[in-house]
N, CA, C and O atoms as CSV, one atom per row, in Angstrom:
chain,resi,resn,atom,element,x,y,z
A,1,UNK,N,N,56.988,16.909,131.362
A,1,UNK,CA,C,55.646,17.437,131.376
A,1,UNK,C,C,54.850,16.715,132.464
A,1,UNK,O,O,54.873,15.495,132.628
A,2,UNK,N,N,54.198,17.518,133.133
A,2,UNK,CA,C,53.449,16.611,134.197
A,2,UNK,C,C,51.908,16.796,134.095
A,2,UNK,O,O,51.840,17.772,133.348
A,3,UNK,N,N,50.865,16.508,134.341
A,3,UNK,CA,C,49.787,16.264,134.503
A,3,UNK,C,C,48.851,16.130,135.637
A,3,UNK,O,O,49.127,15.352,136.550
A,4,UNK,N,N,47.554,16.964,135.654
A,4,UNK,CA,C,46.800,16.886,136.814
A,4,UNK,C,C,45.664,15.753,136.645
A,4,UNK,O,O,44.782,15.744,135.786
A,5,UNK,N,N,45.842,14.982,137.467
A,5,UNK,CA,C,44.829,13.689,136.713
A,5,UNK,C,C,43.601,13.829,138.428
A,5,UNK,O,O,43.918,13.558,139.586
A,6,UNK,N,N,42.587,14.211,138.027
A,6,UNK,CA,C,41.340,14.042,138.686
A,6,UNK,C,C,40.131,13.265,138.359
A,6,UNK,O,O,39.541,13.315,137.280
A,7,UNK,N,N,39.704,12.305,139.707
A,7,UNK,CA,C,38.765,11.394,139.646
A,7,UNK,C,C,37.464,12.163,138.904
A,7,UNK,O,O,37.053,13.269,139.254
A,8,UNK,N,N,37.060,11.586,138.120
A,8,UNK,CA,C,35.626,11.503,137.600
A,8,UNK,C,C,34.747,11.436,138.500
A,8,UNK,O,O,33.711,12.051,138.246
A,9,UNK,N,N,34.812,10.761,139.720
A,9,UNK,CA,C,33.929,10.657,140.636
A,9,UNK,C,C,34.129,12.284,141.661
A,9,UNK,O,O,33.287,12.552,142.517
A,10,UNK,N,N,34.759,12.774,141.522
A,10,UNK,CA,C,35.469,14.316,142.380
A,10,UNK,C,C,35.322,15.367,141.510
A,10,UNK,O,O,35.172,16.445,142.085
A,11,UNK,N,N,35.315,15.413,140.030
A,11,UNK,CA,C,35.038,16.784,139.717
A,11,UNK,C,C,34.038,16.994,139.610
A,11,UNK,O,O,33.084,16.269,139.331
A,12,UNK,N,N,34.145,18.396,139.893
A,12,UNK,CA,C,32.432,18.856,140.456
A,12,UNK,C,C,31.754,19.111,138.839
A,12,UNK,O,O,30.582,19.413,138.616
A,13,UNK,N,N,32.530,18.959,138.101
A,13,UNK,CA,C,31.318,19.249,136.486
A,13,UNK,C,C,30.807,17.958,136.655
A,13,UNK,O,O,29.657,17.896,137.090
A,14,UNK,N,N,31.265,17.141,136.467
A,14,UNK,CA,C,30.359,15.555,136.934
A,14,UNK,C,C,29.484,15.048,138.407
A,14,UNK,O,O,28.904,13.988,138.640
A,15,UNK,N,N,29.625,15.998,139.064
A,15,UNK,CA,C,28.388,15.892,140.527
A,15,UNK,C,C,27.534,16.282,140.325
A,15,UNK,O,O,27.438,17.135,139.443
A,16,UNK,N,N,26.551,15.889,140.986
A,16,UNK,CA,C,25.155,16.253,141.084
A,16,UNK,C,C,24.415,16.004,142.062
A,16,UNK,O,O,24.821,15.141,142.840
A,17,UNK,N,N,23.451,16.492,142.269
A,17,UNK,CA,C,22.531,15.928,143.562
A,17,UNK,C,C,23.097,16.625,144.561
A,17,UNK,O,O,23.566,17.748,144.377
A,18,UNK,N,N,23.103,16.089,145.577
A,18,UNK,CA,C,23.200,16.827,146.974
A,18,UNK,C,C,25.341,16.792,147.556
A,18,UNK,O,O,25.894,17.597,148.305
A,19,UNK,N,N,26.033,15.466,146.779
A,19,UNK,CA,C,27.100,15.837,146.324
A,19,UNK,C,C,27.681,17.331,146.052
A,19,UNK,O,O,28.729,17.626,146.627
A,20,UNK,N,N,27.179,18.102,145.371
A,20,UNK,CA,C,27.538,19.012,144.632
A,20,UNK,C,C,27.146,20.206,145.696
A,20,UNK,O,O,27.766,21.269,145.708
A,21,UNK,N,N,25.929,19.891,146.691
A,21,UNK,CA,C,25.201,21.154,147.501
A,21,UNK,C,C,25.824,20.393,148.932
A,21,UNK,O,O,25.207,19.402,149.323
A,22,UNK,N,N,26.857,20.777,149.597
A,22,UNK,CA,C,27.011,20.421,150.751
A,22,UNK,C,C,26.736,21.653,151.912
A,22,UNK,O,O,27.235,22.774,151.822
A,23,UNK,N,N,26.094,21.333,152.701
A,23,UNK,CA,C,26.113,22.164,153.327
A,23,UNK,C,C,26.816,22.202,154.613
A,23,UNK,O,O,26.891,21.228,155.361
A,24,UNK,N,N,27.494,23.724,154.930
A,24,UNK,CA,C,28.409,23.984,155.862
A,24,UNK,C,C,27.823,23.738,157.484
A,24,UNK,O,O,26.604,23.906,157.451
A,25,UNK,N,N,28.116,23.523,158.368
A,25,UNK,CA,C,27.479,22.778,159.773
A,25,UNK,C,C,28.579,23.666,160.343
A,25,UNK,O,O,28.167,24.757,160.738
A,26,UNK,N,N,29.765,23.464,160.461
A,26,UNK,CA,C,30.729,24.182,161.388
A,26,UNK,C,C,31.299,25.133,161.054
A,26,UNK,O,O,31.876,24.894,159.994
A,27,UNK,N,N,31.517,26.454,161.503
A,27,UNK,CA,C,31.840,27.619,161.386
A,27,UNK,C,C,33.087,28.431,162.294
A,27,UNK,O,O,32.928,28.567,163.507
A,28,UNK,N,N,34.019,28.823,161.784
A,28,UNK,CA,C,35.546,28.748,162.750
A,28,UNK,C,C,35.143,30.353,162.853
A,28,UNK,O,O,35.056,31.173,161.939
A,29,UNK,N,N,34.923,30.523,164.295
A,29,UNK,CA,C,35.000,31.700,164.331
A,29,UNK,C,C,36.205,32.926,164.684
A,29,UNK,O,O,36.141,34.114,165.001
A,30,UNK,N,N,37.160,32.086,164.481
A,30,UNK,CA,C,38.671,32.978,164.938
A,30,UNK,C,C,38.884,33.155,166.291
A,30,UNK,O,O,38.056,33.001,167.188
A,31,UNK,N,N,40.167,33.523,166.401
A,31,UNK,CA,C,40.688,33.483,167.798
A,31,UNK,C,C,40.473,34.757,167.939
A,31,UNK,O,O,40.388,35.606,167.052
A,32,UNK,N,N,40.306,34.995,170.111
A,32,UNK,CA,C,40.319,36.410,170.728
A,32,UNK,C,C,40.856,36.137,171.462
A,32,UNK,O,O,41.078,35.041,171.975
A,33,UNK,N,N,41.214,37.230,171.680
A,33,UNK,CA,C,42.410,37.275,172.831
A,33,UNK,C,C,41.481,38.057,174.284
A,33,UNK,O,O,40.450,38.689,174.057
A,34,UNK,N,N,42.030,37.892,175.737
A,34,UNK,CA,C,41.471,37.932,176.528
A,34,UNK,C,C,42.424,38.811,177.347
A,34,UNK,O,O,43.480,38.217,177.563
A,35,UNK,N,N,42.374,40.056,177.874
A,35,UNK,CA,C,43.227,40.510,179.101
A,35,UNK,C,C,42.352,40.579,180.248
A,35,UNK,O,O,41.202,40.957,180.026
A,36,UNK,N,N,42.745,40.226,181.680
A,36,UNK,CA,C,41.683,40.360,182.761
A,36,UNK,C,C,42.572,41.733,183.458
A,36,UNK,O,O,41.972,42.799,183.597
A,37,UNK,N,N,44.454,41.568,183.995
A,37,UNK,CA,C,44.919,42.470,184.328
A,37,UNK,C,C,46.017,42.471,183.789
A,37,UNK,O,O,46.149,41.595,182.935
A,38,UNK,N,N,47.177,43.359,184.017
A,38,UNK,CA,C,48.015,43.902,183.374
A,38,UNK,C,C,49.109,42.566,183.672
A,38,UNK,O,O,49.152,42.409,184.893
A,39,UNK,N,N,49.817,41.767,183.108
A,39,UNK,CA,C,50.214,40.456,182.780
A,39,UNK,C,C,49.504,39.720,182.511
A,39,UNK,O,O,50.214,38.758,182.220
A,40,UNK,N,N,48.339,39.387,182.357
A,40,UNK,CA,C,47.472,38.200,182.613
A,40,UNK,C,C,46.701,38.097,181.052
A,40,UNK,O,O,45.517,38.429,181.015
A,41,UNK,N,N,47.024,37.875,180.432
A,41,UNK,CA,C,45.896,37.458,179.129
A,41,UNK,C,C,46.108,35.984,178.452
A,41,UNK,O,O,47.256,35.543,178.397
A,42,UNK,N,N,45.379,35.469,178.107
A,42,UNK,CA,C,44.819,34.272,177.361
A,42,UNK,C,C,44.177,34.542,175.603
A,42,UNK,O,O,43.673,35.569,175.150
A,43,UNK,N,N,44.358,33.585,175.098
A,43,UNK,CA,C,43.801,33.427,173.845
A,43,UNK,C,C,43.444,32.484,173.653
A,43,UNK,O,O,44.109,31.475,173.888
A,44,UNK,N,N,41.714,32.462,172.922
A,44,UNK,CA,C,41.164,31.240,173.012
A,44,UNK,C,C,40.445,31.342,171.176
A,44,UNK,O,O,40.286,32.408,170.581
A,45,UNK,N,N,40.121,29.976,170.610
A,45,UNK,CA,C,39.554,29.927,169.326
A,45,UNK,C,C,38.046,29.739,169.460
A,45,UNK,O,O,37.765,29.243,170.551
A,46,UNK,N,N,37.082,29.964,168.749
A,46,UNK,CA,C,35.919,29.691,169.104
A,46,UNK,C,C,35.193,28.901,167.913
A,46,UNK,O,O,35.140,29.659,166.945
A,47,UNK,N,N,34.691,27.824,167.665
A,47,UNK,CA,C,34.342,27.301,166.799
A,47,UNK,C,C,32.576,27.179,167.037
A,47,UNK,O,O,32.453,26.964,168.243
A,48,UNK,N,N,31.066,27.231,166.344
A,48,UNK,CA,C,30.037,27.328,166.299
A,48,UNK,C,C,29.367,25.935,165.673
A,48,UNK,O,O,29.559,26.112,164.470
A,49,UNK,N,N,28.749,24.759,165.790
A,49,UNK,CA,C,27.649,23.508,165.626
A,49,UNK,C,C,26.587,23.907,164.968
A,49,UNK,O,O,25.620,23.493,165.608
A,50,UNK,N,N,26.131,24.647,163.780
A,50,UNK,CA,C,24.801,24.268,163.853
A,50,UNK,C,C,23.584,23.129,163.923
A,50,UNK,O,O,23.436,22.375,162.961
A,51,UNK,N,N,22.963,23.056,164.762
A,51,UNK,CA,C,22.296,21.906,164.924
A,51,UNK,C,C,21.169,22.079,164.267
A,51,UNK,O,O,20.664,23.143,164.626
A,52,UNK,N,N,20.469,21.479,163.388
A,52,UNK,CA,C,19.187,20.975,162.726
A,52,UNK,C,C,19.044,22.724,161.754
A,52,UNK,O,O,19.828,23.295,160.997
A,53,UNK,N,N,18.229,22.936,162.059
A,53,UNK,CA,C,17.895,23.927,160.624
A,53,UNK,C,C,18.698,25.622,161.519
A,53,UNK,O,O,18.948,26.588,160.798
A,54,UNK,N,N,18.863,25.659,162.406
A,54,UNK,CA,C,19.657,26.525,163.163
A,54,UNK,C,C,18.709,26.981,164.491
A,54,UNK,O,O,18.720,28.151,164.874
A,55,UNK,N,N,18.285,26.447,164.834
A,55,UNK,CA,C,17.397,26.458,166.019
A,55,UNK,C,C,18.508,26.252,167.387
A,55,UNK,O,O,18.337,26.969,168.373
A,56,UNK,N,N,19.366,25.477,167.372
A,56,UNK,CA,C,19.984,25.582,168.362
A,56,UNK,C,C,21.342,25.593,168.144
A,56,UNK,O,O,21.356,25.200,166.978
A,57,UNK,N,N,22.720,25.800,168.502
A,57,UNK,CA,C,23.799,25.892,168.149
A,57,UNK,C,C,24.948,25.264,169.384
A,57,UNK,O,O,25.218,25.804,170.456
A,58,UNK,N,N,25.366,24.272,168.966
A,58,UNK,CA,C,27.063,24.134,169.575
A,58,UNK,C,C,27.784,24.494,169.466
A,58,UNK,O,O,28.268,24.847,168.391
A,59,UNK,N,N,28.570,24.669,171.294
A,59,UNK,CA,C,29.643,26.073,171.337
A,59,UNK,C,C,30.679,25.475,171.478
A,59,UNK,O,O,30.424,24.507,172.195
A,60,UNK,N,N,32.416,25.488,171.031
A,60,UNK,CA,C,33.405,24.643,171.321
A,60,UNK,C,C,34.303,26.044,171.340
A,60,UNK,O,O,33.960,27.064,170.742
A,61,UNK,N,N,35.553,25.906,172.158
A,61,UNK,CA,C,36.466,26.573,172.582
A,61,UNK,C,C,37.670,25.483,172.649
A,61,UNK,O,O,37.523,24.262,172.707
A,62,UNK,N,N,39.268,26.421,172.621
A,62,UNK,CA,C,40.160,26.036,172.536
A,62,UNK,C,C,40.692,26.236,173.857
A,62,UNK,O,O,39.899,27.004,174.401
A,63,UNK,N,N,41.340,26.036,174.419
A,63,UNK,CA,C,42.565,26.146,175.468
A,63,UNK,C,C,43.612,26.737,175.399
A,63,UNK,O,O,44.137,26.129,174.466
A,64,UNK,N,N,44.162,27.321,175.635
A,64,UNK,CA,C,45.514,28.045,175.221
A,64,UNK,C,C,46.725,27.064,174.927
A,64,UNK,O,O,47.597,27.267,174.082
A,65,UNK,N,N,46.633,25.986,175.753
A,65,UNK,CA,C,47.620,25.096,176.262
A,65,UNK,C,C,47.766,24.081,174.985
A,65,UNK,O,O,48.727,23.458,174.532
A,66,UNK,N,N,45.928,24.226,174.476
A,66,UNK,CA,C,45.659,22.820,173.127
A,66,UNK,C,C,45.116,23.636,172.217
A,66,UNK,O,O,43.895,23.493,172.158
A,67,UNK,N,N,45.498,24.336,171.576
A,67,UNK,CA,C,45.108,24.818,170.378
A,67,UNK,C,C,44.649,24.157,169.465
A,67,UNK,O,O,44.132,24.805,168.555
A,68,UNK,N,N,44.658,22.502,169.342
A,68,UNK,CA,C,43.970,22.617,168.445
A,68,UNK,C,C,42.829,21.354,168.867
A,68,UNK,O,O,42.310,20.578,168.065
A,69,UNK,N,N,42.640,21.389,170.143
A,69,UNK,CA,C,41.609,20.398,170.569
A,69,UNK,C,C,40.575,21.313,171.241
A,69,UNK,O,O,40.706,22.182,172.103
A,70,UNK,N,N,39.285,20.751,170.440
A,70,UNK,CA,C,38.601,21.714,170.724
A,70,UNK,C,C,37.329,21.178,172.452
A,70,UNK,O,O,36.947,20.113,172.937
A,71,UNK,N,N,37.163,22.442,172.730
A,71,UNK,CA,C,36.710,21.465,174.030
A,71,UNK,C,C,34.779,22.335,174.337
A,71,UNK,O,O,34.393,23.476,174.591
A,72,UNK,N,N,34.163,21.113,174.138
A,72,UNK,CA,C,32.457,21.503,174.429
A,72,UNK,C,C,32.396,22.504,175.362
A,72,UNK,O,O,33.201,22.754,176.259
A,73,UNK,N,N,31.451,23.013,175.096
A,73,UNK,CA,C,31.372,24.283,175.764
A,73,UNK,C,C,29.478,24.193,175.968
A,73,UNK,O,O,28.948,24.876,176.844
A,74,UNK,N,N,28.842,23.505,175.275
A,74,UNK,CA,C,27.543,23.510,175.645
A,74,UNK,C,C,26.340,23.621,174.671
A,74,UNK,O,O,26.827,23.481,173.549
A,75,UNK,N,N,24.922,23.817,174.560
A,75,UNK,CA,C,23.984,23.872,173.384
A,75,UNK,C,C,23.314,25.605,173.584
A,75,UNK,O,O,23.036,26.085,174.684
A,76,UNK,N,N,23.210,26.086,172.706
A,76,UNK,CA,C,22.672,27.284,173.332
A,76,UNK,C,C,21.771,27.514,171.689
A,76,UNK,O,O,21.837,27.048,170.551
A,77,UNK,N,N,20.892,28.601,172.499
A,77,UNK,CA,C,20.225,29.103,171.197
A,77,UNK,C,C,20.439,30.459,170.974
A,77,UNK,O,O,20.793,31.281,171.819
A,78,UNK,N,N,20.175,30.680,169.627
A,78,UNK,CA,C,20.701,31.928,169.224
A,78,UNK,C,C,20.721,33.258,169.848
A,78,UNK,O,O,21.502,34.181,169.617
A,79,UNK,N,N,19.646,33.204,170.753
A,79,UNK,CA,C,19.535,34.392,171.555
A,79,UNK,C,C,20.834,33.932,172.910
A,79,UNK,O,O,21.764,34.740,172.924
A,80,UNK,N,N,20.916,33.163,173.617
A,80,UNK,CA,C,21.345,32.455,174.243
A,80,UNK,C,C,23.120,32.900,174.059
A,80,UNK,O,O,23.931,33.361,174.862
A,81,UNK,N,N,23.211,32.549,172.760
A,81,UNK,CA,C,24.909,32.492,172.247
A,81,UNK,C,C,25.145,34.224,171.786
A,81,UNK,O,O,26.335,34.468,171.588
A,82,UNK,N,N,24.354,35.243,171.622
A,82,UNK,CA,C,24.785,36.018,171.351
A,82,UNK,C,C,24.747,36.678,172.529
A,82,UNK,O,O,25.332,37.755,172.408
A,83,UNK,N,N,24.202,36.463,173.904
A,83,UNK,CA,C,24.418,36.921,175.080
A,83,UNK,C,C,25.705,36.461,175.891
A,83,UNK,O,O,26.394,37.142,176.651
A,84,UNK,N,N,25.852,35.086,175.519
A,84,UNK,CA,C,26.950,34.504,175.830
A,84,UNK,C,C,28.347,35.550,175.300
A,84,UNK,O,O,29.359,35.836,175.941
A,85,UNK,N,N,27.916,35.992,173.802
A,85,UNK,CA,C,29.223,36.371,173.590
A,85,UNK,C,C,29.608,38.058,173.865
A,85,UNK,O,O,30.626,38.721,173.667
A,86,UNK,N,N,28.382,38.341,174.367
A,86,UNK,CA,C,28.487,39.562,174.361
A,86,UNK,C,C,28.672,39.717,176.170
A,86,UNK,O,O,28.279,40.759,176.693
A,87,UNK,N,N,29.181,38.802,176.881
A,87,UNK,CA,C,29.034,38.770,178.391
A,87,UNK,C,C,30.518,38.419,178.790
A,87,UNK,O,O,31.035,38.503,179.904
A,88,UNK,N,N,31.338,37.803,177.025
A,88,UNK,CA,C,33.029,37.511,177.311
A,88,UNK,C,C,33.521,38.649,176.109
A,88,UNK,O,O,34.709,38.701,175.791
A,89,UNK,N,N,32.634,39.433,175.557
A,89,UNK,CA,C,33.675,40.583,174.988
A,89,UNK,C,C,33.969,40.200,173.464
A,89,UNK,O,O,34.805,40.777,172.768
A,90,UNK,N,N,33.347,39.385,173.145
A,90,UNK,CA,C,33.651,38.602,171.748
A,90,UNK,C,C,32.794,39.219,170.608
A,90,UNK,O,O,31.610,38.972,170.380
A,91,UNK,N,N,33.449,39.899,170.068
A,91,UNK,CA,C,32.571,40.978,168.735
A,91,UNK,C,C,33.625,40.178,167.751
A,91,UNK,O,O,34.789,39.831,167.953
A,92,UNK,N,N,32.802,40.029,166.661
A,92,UNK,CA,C,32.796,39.808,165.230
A,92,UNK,C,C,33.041,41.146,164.408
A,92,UNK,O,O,32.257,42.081,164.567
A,93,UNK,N,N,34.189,41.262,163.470
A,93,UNK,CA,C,34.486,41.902,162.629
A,93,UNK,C,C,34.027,42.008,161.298
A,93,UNK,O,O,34.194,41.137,160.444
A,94,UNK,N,N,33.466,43.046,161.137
A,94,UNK,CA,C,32.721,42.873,159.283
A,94,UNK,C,C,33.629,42.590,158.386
A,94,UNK,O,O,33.310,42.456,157.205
């Protein structure tokens, strides 16, 4: 017979306070894929920073080569990042 033994200090019926309310900061926005011409495409991951109450946002991208190192891409604001993404083809799926 085996047993699941969890800290008292980790289950969430025993948290409280701000413990219990974490709030999410980084947001994985999935990989896109990129064709420019007929052989030539790339795939990159895009990950999103929110900074302070969401007033401004950090942009990080992957490399094809480093998938899983993510590499700065810059501070932009919301108007800013949705021009950005709409200028490399990057639509979000409902």
């Amino acid at each position: 017979m085996s047993a699941n033994i969890t800290s008292i200090k980790s289950h969430r019926d025993f948290l409280s306070g701000p413990a219990l309310r974490t709030r999410k900061r980084v947001f994985d926005l999935g990989e896109h894929c990129y064709s420019g011409v007929p052989g030539l495409c790339w795939s990159t991951n895009y990950w999103i920073k929110r900074i302070g109450k969401g007033e401004s946002w950090e942009l990080y991208g992957t490399l094809e080569e480093a998938p899983r190192r993510r590499e700065y891409a810059g501070i932009f604001s919301p108007t800013e990042l949705r021009q950005y993404f709409d200028e490399v083809g990057f639509y979000m799926d409902d």
